[in-house]
C-alpha positions in Angstrom: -2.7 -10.5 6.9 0.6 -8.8 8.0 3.3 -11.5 9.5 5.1 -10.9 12.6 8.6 -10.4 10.5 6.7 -7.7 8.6 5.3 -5.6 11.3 7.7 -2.9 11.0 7.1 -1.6 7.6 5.8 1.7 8.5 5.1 3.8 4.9 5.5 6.9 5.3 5.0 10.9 3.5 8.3 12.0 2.3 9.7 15.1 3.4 9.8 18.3 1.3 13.7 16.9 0.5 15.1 13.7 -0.1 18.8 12.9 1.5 19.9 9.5 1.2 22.8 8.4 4.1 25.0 5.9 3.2 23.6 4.1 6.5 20.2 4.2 5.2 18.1 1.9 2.6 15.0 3.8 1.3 12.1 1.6 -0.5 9.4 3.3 -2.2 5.6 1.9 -2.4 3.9 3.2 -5.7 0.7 2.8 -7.1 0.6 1.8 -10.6 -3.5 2.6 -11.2 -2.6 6.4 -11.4 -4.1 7.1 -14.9 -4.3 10.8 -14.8 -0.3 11.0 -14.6 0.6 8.7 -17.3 0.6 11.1 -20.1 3.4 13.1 -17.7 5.3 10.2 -16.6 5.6 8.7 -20.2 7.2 11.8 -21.8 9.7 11.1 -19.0 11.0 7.6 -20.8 13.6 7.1 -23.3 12.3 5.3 -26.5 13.8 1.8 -26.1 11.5 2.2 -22.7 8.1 3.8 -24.9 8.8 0.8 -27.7 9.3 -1.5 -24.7 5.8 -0.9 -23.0 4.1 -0.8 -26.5 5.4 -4.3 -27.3 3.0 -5.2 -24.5 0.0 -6.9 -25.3 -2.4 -5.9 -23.1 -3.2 -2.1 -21.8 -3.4 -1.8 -18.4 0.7 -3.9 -18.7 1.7 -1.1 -20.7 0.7 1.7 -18.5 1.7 0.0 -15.2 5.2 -0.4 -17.2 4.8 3.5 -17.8 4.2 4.4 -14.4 6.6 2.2 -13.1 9.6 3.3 -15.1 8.1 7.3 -14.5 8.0 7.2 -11.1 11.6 5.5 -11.1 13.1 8.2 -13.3 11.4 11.1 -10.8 13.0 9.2 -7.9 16.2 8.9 -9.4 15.8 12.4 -10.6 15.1 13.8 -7.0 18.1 11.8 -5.5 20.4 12.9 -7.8 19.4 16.6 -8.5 19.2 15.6 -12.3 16.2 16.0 -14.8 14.1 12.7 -14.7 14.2 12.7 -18.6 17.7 13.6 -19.2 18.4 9.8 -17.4 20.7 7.4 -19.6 20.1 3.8 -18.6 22.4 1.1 -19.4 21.5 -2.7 -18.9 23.7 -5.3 -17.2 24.0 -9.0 -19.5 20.6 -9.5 -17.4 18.7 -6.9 -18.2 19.4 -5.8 -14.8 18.8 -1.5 -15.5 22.3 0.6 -14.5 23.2 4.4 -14.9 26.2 5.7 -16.0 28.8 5.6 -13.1 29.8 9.9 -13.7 25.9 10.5 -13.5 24.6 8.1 -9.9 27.9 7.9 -8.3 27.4 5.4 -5.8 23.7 5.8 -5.7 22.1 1.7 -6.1 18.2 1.3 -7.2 16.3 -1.9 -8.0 12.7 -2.2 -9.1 10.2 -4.6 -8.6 6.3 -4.6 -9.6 3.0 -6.9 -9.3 -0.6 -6.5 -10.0 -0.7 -2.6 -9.9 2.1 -1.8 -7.0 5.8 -1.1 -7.4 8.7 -1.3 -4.9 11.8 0.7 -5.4 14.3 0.5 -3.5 17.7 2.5 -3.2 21.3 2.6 -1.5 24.6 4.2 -1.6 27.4 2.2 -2.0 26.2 -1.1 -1.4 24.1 -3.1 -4.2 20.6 -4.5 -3.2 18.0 -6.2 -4.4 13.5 -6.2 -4.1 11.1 -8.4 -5.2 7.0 -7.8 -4.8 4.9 -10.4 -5.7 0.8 -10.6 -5.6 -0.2 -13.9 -4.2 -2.4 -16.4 -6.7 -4.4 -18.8 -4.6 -4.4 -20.5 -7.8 -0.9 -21.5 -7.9 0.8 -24.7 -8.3 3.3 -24.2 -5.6 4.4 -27.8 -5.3 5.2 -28.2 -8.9 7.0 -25.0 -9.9 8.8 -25.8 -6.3 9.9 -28.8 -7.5 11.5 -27.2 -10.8 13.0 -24.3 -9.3 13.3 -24.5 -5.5 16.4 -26.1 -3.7 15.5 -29.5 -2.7 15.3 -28.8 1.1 12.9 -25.9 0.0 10.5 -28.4 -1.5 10.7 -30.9 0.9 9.8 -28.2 3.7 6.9 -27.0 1.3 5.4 -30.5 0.5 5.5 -31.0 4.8 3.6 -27.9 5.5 -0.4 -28.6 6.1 -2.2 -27.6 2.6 -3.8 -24.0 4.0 -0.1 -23.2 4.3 1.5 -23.8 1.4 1.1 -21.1 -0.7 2.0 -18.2 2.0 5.0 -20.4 2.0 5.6 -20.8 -2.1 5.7 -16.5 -2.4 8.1 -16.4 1.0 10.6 -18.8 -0.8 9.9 -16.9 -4.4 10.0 -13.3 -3.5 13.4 -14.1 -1.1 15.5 -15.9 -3.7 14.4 -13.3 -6.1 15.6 -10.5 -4.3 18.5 -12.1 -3.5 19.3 -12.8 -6.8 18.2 -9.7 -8.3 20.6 -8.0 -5.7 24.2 -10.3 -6.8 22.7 -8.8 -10.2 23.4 -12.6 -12.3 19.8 -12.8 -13.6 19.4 -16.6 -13.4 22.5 -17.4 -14.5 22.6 -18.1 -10.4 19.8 -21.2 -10.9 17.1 -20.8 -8.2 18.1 -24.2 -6.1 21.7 -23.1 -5.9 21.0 -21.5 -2.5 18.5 -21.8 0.5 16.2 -19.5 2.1 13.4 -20.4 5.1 10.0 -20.1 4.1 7.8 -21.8 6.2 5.4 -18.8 7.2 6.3 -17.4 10.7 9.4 -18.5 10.3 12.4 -15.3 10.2 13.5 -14.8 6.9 16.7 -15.5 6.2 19.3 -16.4 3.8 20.5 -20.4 5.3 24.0 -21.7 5.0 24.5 -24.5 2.3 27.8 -25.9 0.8 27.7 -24.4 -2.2 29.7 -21.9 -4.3 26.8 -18.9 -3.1 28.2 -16.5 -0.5 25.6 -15.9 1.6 27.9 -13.7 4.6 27.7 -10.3 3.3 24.2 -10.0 2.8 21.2 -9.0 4.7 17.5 -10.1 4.2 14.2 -8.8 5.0 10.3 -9.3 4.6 8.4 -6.3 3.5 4.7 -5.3 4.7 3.4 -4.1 0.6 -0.7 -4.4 1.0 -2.4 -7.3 1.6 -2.2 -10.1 -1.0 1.1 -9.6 -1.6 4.2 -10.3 -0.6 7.9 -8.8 -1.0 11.4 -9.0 0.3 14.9 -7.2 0.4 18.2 -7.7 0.0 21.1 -5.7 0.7 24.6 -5.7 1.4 26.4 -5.6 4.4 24.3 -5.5 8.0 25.0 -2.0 8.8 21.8 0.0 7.7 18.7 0.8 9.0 15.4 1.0 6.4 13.3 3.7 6.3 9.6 3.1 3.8 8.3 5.6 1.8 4.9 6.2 0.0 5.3 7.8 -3.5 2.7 10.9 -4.1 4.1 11.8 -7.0 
C-alpha cells in the first residue's frame, strides 16, 4: 500500500527527447522480466560486466544484472548523446560505478535493483544516491537492526507493535542505503553512524546526531516503486524538483 510520503511519485512516458536541467533529478522505473530484449541489451556491456553477470549463480540474477546494466548504458547513452556500448566505466574504492569525467561532464547516476525492478536515478552537478528494496515478510528485522541500525533506530523498531515492524525495518534500510550510496564510502560509513526516522507514517528524514556525519547538505525522499517494495533518494542540496520516469526501452 502507497504511504502518504510517497504519494507523489507519479511515473511517467518520456518524451521523444531527454534534457536533463541542473534543477531537476530524474529516476527511472525499469522492469527487469523483459526477456525478449536481453540478447540487445547484453551486446551493450563491456566484458568485466558479461563475466560479471555470468559469475552469477542462478539465471534469472544474471539476466536481471543484464538488463539492469543495459538499460543503464541506453540511459546514459540518451543523456549524453553517446553510443550506449562505447561507455567506459570506472569504479570508485566501493565499487561505486563512475564515468570518465571528459565523457559525463557533470552528469551523476546511481543504480539500485530488487526482485525484478530497477531504479536509476540521475543529476547534474550534485551527487545522489537510490536504494529499492522488495519487502520479505520473512525478515528478521529486530536482529539485523540490532547489528546494523543506530541504537535509537532499534530501540524505535523494538517499540513499534509487531504488524509494524517490518514496513519499518525496509524504511530505516532503504534510507541509510541511499544515503550512503549517495556520500559514495560504501560501508566504510558503518550503518549506525547516522540516524534516519522510520517509524511508518512518519516523514523521512535524515535526523541530527553528534557525530562526524554531515547530514546539512543533503535531501531525502521516499519513493512510490510497486507494491512490496520500498525505495528512497538522496541528493544534494534542497534545490531541485524530481520528476519519475517509466523506461520503455
Amino acid at each position: 500500500m502507497r504511504t502518504e510520503q510517497e504519494t507523489d511519485t507519479v511515473w511517467q512516458l518520456p518524451t521523444a527527447e531527454l534534457w536533463l536541467p541542473r534543477d531537476e533529478v530524474h529516476v527511472w522505473r525499469v522492469s527487469l522480466d523483459q526477456p525478449q530484449r536481453l540478447a540487445e541489451l547484453e551486446a551493450l556491456l563491456a566484458p568485466d560486466e558479461r563475466q560479471r553477470a555470468a559469475r552469477l549463480r542462478f539465471k534469472e540474477d544474471r539476466d536481471h544484472f543484464v538488463i539492469a546494466r543495459g538499460s543503464l548504458r541506453r540511459l546514459l547513452g540518451k543523456y549524453l548523446n553517446l553510443n550506449p556500448a562505447d561507455l567506459d566505466f570506472s569504479y570508485s574504492a566501493y565499487g561505486k560505478p563512475l564515468l570518465d569525467i571528459s565523457l559525463s561532464g557533470d552528469l551523476r547516476f546511481n543504480l539500485s535493483h530488487s526482485h525484478g525492478l530497477a531504479l536509476l536515478a540521475f543529476a547534474r552537478g550534485r551527487d545522489l544516491g537510490i536504494d529499492v528494496e522488495f519487502v520479505r515478510r520473512d525478515v528478521d528485522a529486530e536482529q539485523i537492526a540490532e547489528h546494523f541500525f543506530s541504537p535509537a533506530e532499534a530501540a524505535c523498531l523494538r517499540a513499534l507493535p509487531a504488524d509494524k515492524k517490518v514496513e519499518a525495518f525496509f524504511n530505516c534500510w532503504t534510507r541509510k542505503e541511499a544515503f550512503v550510496k549517495a556520500r559514495g564510502e560504501g560501508l566504510s560509513l558503518p550503518l549506525d553512524q547516522f540516524d534516519v526516522s522510520l517509524a511508518p507514517g512518519e516523514p523521512a528524514a535524515l535526523l541530527s546526531r553528534q557525530t562526524a556525519v554531515d547530514i546539512s547538505r543533503w535531501s531525502l525522499i521516499d519513493l512510490f516503486a510497486g507494491e512490496r517494495y520500498k525505495a528512497a533518494l538522496v541528493v544534494e542540496g534542497r534545490d531541485w524538483r524530481l520528476c519519475c520516469w517509466q523506461w520503455t526501452g
